[in-house]
C-alpha positions in Angstrom: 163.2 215.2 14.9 160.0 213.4 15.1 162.3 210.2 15.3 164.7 211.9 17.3 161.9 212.6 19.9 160.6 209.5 19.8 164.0 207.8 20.5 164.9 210.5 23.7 160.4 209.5 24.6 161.2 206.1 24.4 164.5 206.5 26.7 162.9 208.2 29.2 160.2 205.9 29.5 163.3 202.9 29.8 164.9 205.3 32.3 161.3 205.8 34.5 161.1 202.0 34.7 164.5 201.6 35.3 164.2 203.3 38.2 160.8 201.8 39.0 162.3 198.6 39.0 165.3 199.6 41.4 162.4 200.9 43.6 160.5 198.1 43.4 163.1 195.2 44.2 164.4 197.6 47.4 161.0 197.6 48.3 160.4 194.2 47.7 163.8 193.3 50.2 162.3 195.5 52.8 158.9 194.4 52.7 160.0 191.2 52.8 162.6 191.7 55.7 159.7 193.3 57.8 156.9 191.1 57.2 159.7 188.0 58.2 160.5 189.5 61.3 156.6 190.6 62.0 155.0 187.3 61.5 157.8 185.6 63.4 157.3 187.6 66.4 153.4 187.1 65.8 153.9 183.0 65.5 156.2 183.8 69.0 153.8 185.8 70.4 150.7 183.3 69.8 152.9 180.6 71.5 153.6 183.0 74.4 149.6 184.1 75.0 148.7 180.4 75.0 151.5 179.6 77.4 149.9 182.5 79.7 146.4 181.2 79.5 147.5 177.4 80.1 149.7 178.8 83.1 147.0 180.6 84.3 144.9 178.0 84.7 147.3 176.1 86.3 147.2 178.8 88.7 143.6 179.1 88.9 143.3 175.4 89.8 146.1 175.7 92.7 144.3 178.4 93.8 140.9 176.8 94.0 142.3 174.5 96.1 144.0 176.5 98.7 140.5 178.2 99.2 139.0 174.7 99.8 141.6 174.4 102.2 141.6 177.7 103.8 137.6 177.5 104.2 138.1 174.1 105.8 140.7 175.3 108.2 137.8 177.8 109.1 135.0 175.7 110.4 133.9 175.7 113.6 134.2 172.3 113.9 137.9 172.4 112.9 138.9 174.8 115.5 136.9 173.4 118.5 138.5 170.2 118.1 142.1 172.0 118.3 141.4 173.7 121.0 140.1 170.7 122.9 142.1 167.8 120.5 140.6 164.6 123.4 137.8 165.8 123.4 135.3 162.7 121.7 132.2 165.1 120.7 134.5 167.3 119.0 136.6 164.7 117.5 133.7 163.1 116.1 132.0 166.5 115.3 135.3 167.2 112.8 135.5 163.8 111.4 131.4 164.1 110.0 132.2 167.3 108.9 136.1 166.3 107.2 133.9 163.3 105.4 130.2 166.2 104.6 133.0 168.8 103.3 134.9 166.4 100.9 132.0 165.1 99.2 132.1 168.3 97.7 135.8 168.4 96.3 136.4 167.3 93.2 139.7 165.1 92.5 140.7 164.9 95.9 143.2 162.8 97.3 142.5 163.7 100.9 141.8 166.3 103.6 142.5 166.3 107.2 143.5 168.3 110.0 146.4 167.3 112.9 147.5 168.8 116.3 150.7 170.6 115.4 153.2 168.0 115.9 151.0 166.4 112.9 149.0 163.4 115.1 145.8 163.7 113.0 142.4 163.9 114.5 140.1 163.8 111.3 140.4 162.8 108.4 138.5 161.8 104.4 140.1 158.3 105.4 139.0 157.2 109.3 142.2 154.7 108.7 144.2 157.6 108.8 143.3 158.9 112.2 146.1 159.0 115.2 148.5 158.6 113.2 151.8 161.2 113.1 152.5 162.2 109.7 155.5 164.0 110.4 157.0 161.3 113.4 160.6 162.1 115.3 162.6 158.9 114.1 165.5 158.5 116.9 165.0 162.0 117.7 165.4 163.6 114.5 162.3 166.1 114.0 164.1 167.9 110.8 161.2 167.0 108.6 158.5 167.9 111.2 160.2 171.3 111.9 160.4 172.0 108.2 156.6 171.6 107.6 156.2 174.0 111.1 158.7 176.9 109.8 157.5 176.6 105.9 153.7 177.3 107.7 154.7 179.6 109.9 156.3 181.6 106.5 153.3 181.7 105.0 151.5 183.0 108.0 147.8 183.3 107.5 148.2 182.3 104.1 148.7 178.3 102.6 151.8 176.8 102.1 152.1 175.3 98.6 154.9 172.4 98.9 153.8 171.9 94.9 153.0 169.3 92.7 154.5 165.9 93.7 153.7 162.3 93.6 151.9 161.7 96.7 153.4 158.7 98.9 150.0 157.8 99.9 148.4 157.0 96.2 151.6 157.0 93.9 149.6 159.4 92.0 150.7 162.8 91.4 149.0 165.4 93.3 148.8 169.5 94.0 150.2 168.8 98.3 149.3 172.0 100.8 149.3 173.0 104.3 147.9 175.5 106.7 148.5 176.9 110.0 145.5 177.1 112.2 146.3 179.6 115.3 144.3 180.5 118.3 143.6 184.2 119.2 146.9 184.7 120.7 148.4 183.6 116.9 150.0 180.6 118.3 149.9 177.8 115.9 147.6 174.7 117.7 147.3 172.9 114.3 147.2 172.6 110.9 145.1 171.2 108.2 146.2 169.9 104.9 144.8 168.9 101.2 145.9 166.5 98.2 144.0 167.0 94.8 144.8 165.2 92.5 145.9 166.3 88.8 144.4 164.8 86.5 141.6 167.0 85.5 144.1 169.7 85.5 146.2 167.6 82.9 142.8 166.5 81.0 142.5 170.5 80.2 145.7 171.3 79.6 145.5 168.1 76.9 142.1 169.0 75.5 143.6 172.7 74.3 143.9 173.1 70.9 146.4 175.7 69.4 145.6 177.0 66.1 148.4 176.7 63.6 150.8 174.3 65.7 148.6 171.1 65.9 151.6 168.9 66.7 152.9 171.1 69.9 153.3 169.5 73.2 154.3 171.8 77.0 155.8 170.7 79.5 156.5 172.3 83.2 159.7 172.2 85.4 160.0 173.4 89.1 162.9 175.5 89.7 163.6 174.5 92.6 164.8 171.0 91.9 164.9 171.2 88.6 162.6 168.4 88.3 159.6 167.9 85.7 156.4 168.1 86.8 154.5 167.5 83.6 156.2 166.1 80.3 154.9 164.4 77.1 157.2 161.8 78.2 155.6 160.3 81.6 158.8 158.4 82.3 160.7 162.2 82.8 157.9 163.1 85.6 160.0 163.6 88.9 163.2 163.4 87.2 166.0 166.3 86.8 165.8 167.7 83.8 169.4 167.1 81.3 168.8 170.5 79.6 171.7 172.6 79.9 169.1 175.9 78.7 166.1 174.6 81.2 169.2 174.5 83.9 170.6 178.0 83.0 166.4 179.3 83.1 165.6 177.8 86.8 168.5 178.7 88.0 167.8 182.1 86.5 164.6 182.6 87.7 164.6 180.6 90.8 163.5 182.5 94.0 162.2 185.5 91.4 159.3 187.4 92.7 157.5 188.1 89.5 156.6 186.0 86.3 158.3 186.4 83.5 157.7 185.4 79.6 160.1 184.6 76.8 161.6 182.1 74.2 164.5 179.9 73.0 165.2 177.6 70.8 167.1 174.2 70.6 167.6 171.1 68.9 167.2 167.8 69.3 167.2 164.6 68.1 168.1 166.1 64.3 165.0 168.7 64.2 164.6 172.3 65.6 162.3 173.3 67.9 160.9 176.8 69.6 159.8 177.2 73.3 157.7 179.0 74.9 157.9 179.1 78.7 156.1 181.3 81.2 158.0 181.0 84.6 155.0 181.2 87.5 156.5 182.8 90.7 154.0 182.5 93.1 155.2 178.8 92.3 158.3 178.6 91.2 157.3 176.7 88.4 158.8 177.1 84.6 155.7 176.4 82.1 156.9 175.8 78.5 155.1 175.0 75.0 157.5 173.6 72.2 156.8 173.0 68.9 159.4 172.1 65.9 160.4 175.2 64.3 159.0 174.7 61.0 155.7 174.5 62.3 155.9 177.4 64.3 157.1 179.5 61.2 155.7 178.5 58.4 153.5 180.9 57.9 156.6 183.4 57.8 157.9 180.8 55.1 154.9 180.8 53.4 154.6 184.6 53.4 158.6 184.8 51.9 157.2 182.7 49.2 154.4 184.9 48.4 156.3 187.7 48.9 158.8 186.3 46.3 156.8 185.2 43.5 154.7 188.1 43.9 157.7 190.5 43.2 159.1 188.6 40.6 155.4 189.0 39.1 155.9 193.4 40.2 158.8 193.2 38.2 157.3 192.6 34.7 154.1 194.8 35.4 153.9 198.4 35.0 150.9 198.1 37.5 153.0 197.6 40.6 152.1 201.0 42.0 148.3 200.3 41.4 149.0 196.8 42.7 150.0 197.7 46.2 148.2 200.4 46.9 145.0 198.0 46.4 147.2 195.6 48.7 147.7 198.1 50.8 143.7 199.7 51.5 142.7 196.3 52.0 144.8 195.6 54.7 144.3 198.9 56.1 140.2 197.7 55.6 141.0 194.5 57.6 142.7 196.3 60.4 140.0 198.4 60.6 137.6 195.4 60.5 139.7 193.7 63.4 139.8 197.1 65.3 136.2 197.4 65.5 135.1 194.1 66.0 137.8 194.2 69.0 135.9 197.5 70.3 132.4 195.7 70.4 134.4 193.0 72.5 135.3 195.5 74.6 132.2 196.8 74.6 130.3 193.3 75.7 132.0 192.3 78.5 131.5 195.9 80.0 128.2 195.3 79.6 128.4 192.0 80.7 129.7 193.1 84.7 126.8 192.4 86.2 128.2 190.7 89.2 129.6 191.4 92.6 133.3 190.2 92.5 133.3 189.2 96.6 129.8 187.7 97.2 129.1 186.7 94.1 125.9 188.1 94.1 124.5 190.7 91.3 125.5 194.0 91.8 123.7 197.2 91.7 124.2 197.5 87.5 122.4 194.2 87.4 119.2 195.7 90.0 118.6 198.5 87.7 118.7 196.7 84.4 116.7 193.8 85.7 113.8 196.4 87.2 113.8 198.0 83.7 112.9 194.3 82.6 110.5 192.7 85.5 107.0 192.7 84.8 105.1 192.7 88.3 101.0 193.3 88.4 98.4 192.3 90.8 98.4 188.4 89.8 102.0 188.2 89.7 103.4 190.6 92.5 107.0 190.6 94.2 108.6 191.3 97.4 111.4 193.3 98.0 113.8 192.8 101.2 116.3 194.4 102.6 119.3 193.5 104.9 121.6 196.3 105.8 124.6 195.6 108.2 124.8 197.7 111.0 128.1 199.6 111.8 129.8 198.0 109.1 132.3 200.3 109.1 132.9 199.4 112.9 133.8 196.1 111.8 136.3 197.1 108.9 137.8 199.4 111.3 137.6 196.9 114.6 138.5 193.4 113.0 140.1 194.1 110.0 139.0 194.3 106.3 139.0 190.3 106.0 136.6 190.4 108.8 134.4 192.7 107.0 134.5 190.8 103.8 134.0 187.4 105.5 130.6 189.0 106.9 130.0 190.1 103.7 130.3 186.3 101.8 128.4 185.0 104.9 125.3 187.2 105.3 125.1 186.4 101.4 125.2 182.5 102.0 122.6 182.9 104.7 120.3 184.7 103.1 120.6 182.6 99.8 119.9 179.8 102.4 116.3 181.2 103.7 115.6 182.6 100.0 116.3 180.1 98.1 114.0 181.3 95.3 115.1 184.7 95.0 117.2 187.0 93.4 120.2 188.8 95.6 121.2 191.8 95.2 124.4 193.7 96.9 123.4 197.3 96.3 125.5 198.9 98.4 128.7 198.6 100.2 127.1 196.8 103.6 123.4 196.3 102.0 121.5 193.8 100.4 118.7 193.7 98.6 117.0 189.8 98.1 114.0 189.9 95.1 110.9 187.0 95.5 108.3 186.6 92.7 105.2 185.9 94.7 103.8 182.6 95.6 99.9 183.6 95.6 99.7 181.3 98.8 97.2 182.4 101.7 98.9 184.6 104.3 101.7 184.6 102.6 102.6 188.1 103.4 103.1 186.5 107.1 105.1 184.1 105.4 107.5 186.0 104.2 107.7 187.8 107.6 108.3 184.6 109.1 111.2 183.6 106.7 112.9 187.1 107.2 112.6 186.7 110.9 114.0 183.3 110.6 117.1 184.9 108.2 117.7 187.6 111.1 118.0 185.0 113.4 120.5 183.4 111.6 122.3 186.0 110.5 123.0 187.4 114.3 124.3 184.4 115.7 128.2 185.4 116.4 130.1 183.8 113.1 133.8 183.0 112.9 136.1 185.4 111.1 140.0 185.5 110.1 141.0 185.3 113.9 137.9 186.3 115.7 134.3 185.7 116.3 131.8 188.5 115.4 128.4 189.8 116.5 126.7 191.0 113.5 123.4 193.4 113.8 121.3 194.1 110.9 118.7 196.5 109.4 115.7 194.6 107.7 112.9 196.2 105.4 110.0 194.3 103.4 108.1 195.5 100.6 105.4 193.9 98.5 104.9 195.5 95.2 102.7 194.5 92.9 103.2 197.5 89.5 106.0 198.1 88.2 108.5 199.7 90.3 112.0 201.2 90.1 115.6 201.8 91.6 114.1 204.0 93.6 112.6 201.2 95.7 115.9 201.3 97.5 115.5 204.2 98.9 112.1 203.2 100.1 113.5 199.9 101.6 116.8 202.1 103.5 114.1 204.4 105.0 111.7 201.8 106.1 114.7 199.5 107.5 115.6 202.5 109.3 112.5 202.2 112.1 113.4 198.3 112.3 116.1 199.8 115.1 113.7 202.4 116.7 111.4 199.5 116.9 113.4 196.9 118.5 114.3 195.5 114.9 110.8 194.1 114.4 111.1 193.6 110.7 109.2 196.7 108.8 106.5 195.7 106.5 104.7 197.8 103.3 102.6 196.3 100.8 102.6 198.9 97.9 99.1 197.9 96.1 
């Protein structure tokens, strides 16, 4: 019996890991099957988040440069010469100020601004003036009118004609336009930009991509089906041949929001994966390619893992123990990369310290700053305050652009006349400009003197989206010299509010 029991003990132990092992190598197939298809989407979706960022900054760069243009378009300069285009003080008022403004534009090509049958009247290059850029050869003005309606489309906005090889330099080059119209919106002009893209290219070459080293993009405009980047230079301006790049732009072509995904093709004897982002504000088709094996080898390599390590399960009666150890310590790394991804989150809300529209700091950064300043008798501080008047009136009068073009002027004007201090947009229409101390002799009139000078400045009538505006403003001074906190604001709103029973003379306190 004893022998009996130990044969039935010994069967039912072969029977347990029989079953065990019919567990195990189901397991091992699943496990397997999922982690494949997980770390192939992962290697996709890597791919896809860097062709984002790289199209994104391809976007940021295009945008940069229709703000160039757009604040160029909204000179004074610019706009007195197109309302009076013969006029020889205004012409040469716009030319010093085309040649001041582009000193300050990286990679550019050129800026200029024309009458609206395109004569220009200023220009980066003086050669360039009086001529038509846009001239009616034996009375054909199809190319002229194109320019006019493609402007008039995008309104108040810049039209983007793209990324093309410019006739003037043979180089290639991000081309734009603007309408500039008079207060009746009837176009008198336009102004235009080239900048060129090499910088642009330098980043997008400089970008590393962790785990597919030997990647390369490329990018295609839907359009015309033509390349506009490609690791081979000779393809530049040149239809693409691909019947899947044809089938995507033709897709995607005159879509109104971007869209992600991936294919694959082959070429030349080897596989490859792309990427491609397609950029609708453009109409351009970003792609990243890389040859297949690169892009999954770690789901290769994590089959052969998988493989040897079940053949290993297989023989071990510690398979159970084996994975659940496997198992807590990815569940430990998760957790790891969970929390460290909450800090993240955690830093850059703490790290919001600025105003998005002026660019100034924002009422976050006031308070945490007056937790930190150290003021005392030898080392005191003033404190001034300029509060637009009405601002509301202006919002509702001239439109929100008006209101936040005040906004980003007053800012610049007073960064102008403090150019030593700290600004501070503490309120919707207020401002708040902090000045260590000098320790020079009456320099409490001194600072008087410089607000006085910044009021000045700040209502002169200044040019808005469509319209000139008076601006009137509050003002407050304080001098402190302890320690002080947020609730100096209120002392600098109160004390601003007798600068307009008082014919805005600027209101003074020195807090000793």
């Amino acid at each position: 019996m004893i022998i009996m029991k130990g044969k039935k003990s010994v069967s039912t132990i072969n029977l347990l890991l029989v079953i065990q092992l019919i567990i195990m190598v189901i397991l091992f197939f699943l496990i397997t099957l999922t982690i494949s298809r997980s770390t192939r989407q992962n290697s996709l979706d890597h791919m896809g988040t860097i062709t984002d960022e790289r199209a994104h900054i391809i976007d940021s760069y295009v945008e940069n440069a229709e703000k160039t243009l757009t604040y160029y378009s909204k000179a004074g300069q610019i706009r007195d010469l197109l309302k009076n285009p013969t006029d020889p003080q205004a012409i040469a008022a716009a030319q010093k100020y085309t040649e001041d403004f582009s000193k300050d534009i990286d990679n550019l090509e050129g800026i200029y601004v024309s009458e609206w049958n395109t004569h220009v009247l200023a220009h980066t290059n003086p050669n360039v003036v009086g001529m038509i850029t846009r001239p009616v050869e034996n009375g054909d003005d199809t190319r002229l009118r194109e320019l006019q309606y493609a402007m008039l489309d995008a309104g108040n906005g810049v039209y983007d004609t793209g990324i093309i090889i410019s006739p003037a330099s043979q180089k290639q080059i991000v081309s734009m336009y603007k309408a500039v119209y008079d207060s009746n919106q009837k176009p008198i002009g336009l102004v235009g930009l080239g900048i060129f893209t090499d910088e642009l290219v330098e980043t997008l070459d400089s970008m590393p991509i962790r785990g597919i080293n030997n990647s390369f993009y490329s990018m295609i405009n839907a359009s015309d089906k033509k390349y506009i980047f490609n690791v081979d230079k000779s393809k530049i301006s040149t239809e693409t041949e691909s019947d899947i790049l044809i089938a995507l732009c033709n897709k995607y072509r005159g879509t109104h929001k971007d869209v992600t995904g991936s294919f694959e093709y082959s070429s030349n004897g080897k596989k490859y994966v792309s990427t491609y982002t397609y950029m609708s504000d453009h109409g351009w088709l970003l792609m990243i390619d890389d040859t297949k094996t690169e892009v999954f080898s770690l789901t290769r390599n994590m089959r052969i893992y998988l493989s040897v390590f079940g053949l290993s399960v297989l023989g071990l009666m510690l398979l159970f123990h084996f994975i659940n150890k496997r198992q807590q310590a990815t569940a430990d790394r998760l957790n790891s990369v969970e929390a460290k991804n909450q800090k993240t989150k955690e830093s850059l809300n703490k790290a919001v310290f600025k105003d998005i529209l002026t660019e100034s700091n924002n009422r976050v950064a006031f308070s945490m700053d007056m937790d930190k300043l150290d003021i005392s008798d030898q080392k005191p501080y003033y404190f001034s305050m300029f509060n637009v008047r009405d601002f509301s009136r202006i919002n509702t009068q001239y439109g929100n652009d008006a209101g936040d073009s005040v906004l980003v002027s007053t800012v610049a004007i007073i960064k102008e006349k403090f150019k030593y201090g700290t600004i501070y947009r503490t309120g919707s229409d207020e401002f708040v400009v902090v000045t260590p101390s000098d320790n020079i002799p009456n320099e409490n009139h001194v600072m008087i003197t410089r607000m006085q000078e910044a009021l000045a400045e700040l209502k002169r009538p200044r040019s808005a989206p469509n319209c000139m505006i008076d601006v009137d403003y509050k003002s407050a001074l304080i001098k402190a010299s302890s320690n002080i906190d947020t609730s100096i604001i209120t002392m600098l709103k109160d004390l601003a509010e007798r600068s307009i029973q008082e014919e805005n003379v600027v209101q003074f306190i020195d807090l000793e």
